[in-house]
C-alpha positions as CSV (number, residue, x, y, z in Angstrom):
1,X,75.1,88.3,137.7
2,X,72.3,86.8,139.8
3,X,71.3,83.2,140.0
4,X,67.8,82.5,139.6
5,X,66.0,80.1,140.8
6,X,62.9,78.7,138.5
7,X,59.8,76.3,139.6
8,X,60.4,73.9,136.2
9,X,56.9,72.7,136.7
10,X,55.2,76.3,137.0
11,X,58.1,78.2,135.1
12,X,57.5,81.1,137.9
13,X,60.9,82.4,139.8
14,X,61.5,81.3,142.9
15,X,64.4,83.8,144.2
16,X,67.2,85.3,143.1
17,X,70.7,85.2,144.7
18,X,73.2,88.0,144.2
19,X,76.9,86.4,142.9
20,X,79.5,86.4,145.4
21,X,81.9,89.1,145.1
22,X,85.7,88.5,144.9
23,X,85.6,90.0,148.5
24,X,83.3,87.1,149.1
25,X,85.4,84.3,147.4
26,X,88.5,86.0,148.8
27,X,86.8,85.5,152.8
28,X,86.0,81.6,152.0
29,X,88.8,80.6,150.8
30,X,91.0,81.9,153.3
31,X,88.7,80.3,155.7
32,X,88.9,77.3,154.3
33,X,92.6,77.2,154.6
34,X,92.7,78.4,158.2
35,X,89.9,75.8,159.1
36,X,92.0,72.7,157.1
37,X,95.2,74.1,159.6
38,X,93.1,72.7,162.6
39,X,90.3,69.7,161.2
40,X,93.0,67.6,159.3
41,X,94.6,67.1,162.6
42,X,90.9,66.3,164.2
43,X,90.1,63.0,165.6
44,X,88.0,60.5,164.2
45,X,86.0,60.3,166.9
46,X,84.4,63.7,166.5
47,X,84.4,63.7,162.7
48,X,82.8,61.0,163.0
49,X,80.1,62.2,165.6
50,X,79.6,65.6,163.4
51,X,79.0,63.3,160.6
52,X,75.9,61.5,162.4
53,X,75.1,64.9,163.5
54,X,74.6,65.8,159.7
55,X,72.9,62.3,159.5
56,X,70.2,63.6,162.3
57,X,69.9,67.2,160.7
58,X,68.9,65.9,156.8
59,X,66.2,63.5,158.4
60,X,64.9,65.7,161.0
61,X,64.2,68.5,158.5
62,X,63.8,65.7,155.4
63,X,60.4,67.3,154.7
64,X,61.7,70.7,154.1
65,X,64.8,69.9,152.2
66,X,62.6,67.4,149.7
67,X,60.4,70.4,149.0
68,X,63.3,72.7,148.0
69,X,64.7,70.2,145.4
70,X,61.5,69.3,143.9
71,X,60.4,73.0,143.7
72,X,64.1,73.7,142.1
73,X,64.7,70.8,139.4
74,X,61.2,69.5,139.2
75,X,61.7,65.7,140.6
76,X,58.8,64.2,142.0
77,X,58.8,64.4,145.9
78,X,58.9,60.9,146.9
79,X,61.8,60.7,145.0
80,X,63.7,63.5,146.7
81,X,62.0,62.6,150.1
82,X,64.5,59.4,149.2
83,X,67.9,61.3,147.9
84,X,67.7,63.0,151.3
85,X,67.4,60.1,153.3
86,X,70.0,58.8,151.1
87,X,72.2,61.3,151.8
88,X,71.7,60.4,155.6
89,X,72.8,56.7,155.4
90,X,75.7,57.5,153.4
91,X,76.4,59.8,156.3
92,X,76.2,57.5,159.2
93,X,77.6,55.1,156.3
94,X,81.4,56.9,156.9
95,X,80.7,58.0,160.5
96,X,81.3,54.2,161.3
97,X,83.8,53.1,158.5
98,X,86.0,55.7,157.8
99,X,88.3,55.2,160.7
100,X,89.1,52.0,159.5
101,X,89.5,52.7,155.8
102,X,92.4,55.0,156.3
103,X,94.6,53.1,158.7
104,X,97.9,52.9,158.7
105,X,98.6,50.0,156.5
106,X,102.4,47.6,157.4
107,X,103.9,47.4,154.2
108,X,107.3,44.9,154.3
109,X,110.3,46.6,152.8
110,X,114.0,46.6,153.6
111,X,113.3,49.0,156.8
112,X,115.2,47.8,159.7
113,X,112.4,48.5,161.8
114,X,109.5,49.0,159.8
115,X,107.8,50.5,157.0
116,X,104.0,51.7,155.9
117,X,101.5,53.4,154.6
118,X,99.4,56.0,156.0
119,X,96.7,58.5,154.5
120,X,97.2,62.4,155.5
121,X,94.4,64.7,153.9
122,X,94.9,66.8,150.6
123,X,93.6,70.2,151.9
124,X,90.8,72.3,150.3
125,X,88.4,70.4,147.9
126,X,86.3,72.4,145.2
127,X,83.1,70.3,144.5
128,X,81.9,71.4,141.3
129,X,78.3,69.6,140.8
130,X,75.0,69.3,138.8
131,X,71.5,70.5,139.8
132,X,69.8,66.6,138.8
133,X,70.5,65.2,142.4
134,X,71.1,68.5,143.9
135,X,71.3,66.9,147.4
136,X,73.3,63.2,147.0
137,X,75.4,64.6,144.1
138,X,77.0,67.2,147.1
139,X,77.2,65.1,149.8
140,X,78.5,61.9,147.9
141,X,81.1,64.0,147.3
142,X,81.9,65.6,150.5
143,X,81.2,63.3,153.1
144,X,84.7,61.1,152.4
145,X,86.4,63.9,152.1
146,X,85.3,65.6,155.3
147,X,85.4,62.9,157.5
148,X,88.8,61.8,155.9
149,X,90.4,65.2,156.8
150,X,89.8,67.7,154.1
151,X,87.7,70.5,154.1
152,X,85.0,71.7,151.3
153,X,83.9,74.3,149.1
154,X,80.6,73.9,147.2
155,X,80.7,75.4,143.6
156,X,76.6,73.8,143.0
157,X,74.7,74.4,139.5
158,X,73.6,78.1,139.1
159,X,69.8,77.0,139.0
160,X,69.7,75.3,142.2
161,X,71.1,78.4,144.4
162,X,68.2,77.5,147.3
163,X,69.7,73.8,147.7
164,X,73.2,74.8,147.5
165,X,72.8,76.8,150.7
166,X,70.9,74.5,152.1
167,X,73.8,71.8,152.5
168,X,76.0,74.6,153.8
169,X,73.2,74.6,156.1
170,X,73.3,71.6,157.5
171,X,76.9,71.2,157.9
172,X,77.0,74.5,160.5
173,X,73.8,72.9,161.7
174,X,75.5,69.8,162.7
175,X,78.1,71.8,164.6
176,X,80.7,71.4,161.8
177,X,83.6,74.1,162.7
178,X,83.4,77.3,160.5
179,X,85.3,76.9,157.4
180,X,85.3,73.3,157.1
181,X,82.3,73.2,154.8
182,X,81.2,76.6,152.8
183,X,78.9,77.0,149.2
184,X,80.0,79.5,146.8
185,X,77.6,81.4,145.0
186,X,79.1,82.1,141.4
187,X,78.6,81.2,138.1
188,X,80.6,78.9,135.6
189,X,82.7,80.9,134.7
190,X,84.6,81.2,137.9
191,X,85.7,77.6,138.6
192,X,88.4,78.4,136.0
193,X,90.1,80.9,138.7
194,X,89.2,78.8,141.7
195,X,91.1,75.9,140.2
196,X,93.6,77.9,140.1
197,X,94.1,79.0,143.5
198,X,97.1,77.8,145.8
199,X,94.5,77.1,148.5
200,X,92.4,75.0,146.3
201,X,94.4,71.2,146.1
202,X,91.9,69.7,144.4
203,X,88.7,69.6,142.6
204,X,86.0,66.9,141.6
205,X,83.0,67.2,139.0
206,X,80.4,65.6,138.3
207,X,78.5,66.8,134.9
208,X,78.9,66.8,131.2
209,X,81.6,65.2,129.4
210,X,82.6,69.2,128.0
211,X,82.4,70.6,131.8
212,X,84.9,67.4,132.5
213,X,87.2,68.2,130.1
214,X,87.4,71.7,130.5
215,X,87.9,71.1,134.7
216,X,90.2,68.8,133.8
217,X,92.5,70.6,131.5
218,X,92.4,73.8,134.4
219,X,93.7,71.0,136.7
220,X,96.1,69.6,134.6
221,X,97.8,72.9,133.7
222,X,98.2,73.5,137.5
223,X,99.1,69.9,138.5
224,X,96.5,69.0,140.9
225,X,94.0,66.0,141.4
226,X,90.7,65.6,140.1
227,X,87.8,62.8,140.0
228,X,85.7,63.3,137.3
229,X,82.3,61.8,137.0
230,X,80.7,62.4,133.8
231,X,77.7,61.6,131.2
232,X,76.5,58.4,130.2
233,X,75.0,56.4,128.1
234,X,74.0,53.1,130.2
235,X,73.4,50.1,128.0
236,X,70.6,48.0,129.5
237,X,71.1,44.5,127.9
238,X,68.1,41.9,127.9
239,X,69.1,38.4,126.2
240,X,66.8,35.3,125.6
241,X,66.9,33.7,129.1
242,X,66.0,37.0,131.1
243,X,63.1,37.4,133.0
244,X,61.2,39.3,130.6
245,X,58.3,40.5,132.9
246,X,60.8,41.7,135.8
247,X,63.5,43.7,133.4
248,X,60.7,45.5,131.7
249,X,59.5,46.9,134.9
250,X,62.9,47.8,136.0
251,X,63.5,48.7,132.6
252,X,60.5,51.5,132.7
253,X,62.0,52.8,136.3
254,X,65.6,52.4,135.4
255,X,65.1,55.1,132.3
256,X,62.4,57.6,134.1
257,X,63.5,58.2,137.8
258,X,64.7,61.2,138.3
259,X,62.6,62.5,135.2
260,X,65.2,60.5,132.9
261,X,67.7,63.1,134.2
262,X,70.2,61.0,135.8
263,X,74.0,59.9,134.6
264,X,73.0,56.5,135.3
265,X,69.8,56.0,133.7
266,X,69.7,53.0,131.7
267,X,69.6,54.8,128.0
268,X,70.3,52.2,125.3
269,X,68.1,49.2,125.8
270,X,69.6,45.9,123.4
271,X,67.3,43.3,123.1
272,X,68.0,40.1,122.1
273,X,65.8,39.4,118.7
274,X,64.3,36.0,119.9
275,X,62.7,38.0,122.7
276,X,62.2,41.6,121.4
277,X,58.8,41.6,120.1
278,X,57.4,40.7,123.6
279,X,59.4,42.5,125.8
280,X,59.2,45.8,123.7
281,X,55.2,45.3,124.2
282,X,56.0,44.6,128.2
283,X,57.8,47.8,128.6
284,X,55.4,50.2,125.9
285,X,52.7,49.4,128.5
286,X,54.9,50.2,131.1
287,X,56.0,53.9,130.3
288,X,52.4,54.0,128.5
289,X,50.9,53.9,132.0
290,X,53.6,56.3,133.6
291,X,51.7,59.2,135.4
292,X,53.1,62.9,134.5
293,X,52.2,65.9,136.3
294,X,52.9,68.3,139.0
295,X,56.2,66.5,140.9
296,X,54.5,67.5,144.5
297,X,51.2,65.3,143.6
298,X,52.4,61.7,145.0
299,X,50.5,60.3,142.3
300,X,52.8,61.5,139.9
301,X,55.8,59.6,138.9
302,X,57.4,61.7,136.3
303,X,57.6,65.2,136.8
304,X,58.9,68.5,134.4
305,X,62.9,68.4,133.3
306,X,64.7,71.1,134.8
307,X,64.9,73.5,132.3
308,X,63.3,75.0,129.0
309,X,66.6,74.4,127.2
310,X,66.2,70.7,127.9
311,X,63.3,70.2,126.5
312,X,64.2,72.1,123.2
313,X,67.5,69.5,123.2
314,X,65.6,66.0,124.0
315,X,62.8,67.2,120.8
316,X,65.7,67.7,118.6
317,X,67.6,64.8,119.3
318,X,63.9,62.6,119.3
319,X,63.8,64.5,115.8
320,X,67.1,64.0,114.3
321,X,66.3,60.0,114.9
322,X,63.1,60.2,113.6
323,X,64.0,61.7,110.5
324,X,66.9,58.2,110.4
325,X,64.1,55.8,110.6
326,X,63.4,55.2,114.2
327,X,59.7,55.0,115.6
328,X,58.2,56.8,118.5
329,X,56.2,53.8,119.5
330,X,55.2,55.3,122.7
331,X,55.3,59.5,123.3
332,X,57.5,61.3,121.2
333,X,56.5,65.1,121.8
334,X,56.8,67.8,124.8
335,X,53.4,68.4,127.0
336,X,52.0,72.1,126.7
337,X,53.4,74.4,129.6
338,X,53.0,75.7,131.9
339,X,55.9,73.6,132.6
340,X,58.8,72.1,131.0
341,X,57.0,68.5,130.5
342,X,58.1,66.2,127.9
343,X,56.2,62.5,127.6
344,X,58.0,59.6,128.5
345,X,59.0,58.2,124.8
346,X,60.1,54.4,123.8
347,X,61.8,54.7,120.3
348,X,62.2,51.4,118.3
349,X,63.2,50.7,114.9
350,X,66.7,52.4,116.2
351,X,70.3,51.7,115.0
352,X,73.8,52.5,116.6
353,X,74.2,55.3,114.9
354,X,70.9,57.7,115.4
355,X,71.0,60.6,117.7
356,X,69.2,58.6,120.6
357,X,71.9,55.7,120.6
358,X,75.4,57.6,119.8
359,X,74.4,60.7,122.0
360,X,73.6,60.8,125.8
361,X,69.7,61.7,125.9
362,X,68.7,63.4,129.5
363,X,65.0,62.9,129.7
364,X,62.3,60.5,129.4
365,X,63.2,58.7,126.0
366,X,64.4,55.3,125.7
367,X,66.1,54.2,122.4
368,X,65.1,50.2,121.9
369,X,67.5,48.5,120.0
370,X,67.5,44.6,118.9
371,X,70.7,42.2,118.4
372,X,71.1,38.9,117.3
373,X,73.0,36.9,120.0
374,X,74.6,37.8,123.2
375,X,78.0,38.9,120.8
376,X,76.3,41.4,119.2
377,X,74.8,42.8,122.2
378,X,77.7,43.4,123.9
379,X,79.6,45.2,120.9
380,X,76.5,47.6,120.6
381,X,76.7,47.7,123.8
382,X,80.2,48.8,123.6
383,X,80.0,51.0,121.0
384,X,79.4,54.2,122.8
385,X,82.0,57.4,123.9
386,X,80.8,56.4,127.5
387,X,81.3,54.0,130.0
388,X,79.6,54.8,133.3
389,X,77.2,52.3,134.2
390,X,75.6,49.3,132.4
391,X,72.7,46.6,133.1
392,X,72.9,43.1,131.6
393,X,70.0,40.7,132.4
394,X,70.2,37.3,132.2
395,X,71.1,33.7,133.7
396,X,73.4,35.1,137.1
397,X,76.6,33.0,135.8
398,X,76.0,33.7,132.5
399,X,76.0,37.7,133.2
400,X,78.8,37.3,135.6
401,X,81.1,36.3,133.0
402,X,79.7,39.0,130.2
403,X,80.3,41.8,132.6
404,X,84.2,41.6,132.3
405,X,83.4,42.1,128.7
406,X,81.2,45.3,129.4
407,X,83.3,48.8,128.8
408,X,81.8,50.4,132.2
409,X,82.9,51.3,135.6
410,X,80.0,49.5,136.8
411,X,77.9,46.3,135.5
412,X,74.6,45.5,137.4
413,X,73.5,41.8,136.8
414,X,69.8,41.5,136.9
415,X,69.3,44.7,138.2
416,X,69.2,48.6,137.8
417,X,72.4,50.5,138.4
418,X,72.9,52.8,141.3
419,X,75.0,54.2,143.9
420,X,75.6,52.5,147.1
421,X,77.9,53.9,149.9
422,X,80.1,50.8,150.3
423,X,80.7,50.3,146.1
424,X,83.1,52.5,144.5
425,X,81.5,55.0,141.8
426,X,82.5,56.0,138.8
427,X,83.3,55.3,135.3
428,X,85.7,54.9,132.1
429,X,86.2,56.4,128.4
430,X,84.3,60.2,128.1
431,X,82.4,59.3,131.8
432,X,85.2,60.3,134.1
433,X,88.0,58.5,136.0
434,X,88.3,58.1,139.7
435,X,85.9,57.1,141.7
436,X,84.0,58.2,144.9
437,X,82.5,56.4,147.6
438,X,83.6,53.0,149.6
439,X,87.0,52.7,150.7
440,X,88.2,53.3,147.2
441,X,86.1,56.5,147.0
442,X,87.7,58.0,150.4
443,X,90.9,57.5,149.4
444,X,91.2,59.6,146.2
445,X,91.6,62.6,148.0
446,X,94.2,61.3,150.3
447,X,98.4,61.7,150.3
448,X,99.0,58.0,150.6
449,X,102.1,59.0,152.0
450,X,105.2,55.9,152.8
451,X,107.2,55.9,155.9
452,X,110.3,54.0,156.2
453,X,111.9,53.7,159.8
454,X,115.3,53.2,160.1
């Protein structure tokens, strides 16, 4: 089987990758192994001066590395230009923290000299990930992990193969020791086996609710951890007192970065009724004026989504809602090719129950729905298989006591959700438990191991 890379905004193949043999799978993951014997005993000092190393490498080459995931998965370049950079703070982000995360912790216990806590690495860590932020999505993942001990094998999306060697690239780059960092290039099909490998200890995903479930029933049968971040459905909550001009505009970015292809894009958009009529016009004119095209033009802020099959599945769910009683007030249909385009779409007229509110959309459509009162607004909000992120916009003290009341791993007030190297990520119900980054993040894939000293 080969993996293919495709241009999504030209539809023309880019390369073509062989699949690693067994032969091949067999060499890195014994590698792996052999390289966890020595870097779990490393010091932090030199993890953490590889990890700025890495830190130097993304920026230096930033350019290049942009250009591969726009031409890949079709997001505009500024925006990738961004996820790299991105991926460089979170790097010197640990290089200076993680030393201090994992110490050794005094616990008081009935020890006659003393007792505590300390974190020892897991071992060899399968990242599993998704070709939407083919860059942060990796190194989110592997950067706690590394610097707190373990060692990584990339399993990336099959239509990214040019980015997925790319971060292998960087690691040896860096002067990472052989081993400690590796890609795989094989298909879906062979994460089932990996997972079950003795030298594997432990796998995370980040991807579909299905993928999740699958990855996490393989792990379950063979008893080993997982953190699973999955799909969402982010409500983005406006009530009376909001600041109608400012969430619009955040509103319109929130749903269309990344091409609307993001696990975090605000998706369900509850309006409070007293306000609704003005602030669906504020954010029509918004997307209205959005600028599609070719994702290398800097005057383009939505690019194509990623592949054919996408578009096909956004039209039909558009459809389906359509056909319910919803209104494509702005958009509504794909662009012609070359290209998989597909207009950035505002649906009103929408209730909990259509396609575009009960399933997670991944493009540039957002489903408008009103609610009475602030009660109402957080059951619809609520009212979804996911729980991932979630926006609520209102008076500050007002949203801070709503967001205990808000099923989601994370609740932005007066603002647009996104990942930050010092806040945990991650989410509840079908979007994954665990959670990666911060100090909570880095210590997932840890033994937090006692020691009682008599």
């Amino acid at each position: 089987m080969a993996l293919v890379s495709i241009n999504p905004a030209t539809e023309e193949e880019l390369a073509r990758f062989e699949e690693d043999s067994e032969a091949d799978v067999e060499r890195k993951l014994e590698a792996a192994q052999q390289a966890f014997r020595k870097w779990r005993n490393e010091a932090f000092a030199t993890r953490s001066r590889l990890l700025a190393e890495v830190a130097h490498v993304l920026r230096q080459k930033k350019d290049h590395y942009a250009r591969l995931a726009t031409e890949e998965m079709g997001k505009p370049i500024t925006e990738a230009e961004a996820e790299v950079e991105k991926c460089a703070v979170t790097a010197d982000y640990f290089a200076e923290h993680a030393e201090p995360m994992l110490a050794p912790r005094d616990l008081p216990s009935n020890a006659p000299r003393e007792s505590y806590v300390q974190y020892r690495p897991l071992g060899v860590l399968l990242e599993v990930m998704p070709w939407n932020f083919p860059f942060w999505q990796a190194f989110r993942a592997g950067i706690p992990a590394l610097v707190g001990g373990n060692v990584a094998i990339l399993k990336h999306a099959s239509n990214v193969p040019r980015c997925a060697l790319a971060i292998e690239e960087v690691f040896r780059e860096a002067g990472f020791p052989a081993g400690v960092f590796q890609t795989l290039l094989v298909g879906s099909s062979k994460v089932d086996r990996l997972i079950k490998d003795e030298r594997v200890t432990a796998v995370t995903l980040t991807g579909s609710d299905t993928a999740g479930a699958k990855v996490a029933e393989a792990a379950g049968k063979v008893l080993k951890k997982c953190v699973l971040e999955l799909g969402g459905s982010d409500p983005f909550i406006v009530l009376a007192d909001a600041d109608l001009e400012q969430s619009a505009t955040v509103a319109c970015r929130a749903r269309n970065q990344n091409n609307g292809q993001s696990c975090i894009a605000a998706k369900r958009f509850i309006v409070q009724e007293q306000v609704a009529d003005e602030w669906e016009r504020l954010f029509c004119e918004k997307v209205a004026a959005l600028k599609v095209g070719d994702p290398l033009d800097r005057g383009n802020q939505v690019g194509p989504l990623a592949r054919g099959d996408l578009v096909k599945g956004l039209e039909d769910q558009l459809r389906r809602s359509l056909r319910a009683g919803a209104r494509a007030a702005v958009g509504g249909k794909p662009l012609g090719g070359p290209g998989y385009y597909f207009q950035p779409t505002v649906v009103t007229g929408v209730d909990r129950n259509m396609p575009v509110m009960a399933e997670e959309t991944f493009g540039p459509v957002a489903a408008v729905v009103r609610a009475a009162d602030e009660e109402e607004a957080i059951a619809i909000a609520n009212a979804s298989q996911y729980g991932l992120g979630s926006a609520v916009w209102t008076e500050p003290e007002r949203g801070k006591r709503l967001a205990g009341r808000i099923e989601a791993g994370m609740v932005f007030v007066n603002g647009m959700v996104a990942s930050d190297a010092r806040l945990p990520f991650g989410g509840v119900k079908r979007s994954g438990y665990g959670r990666e980054l911060s100090e909570f993040g880095i210590r997932e894939f840890q033994n937090i191991q006692t020691v009682w000293v008599g």
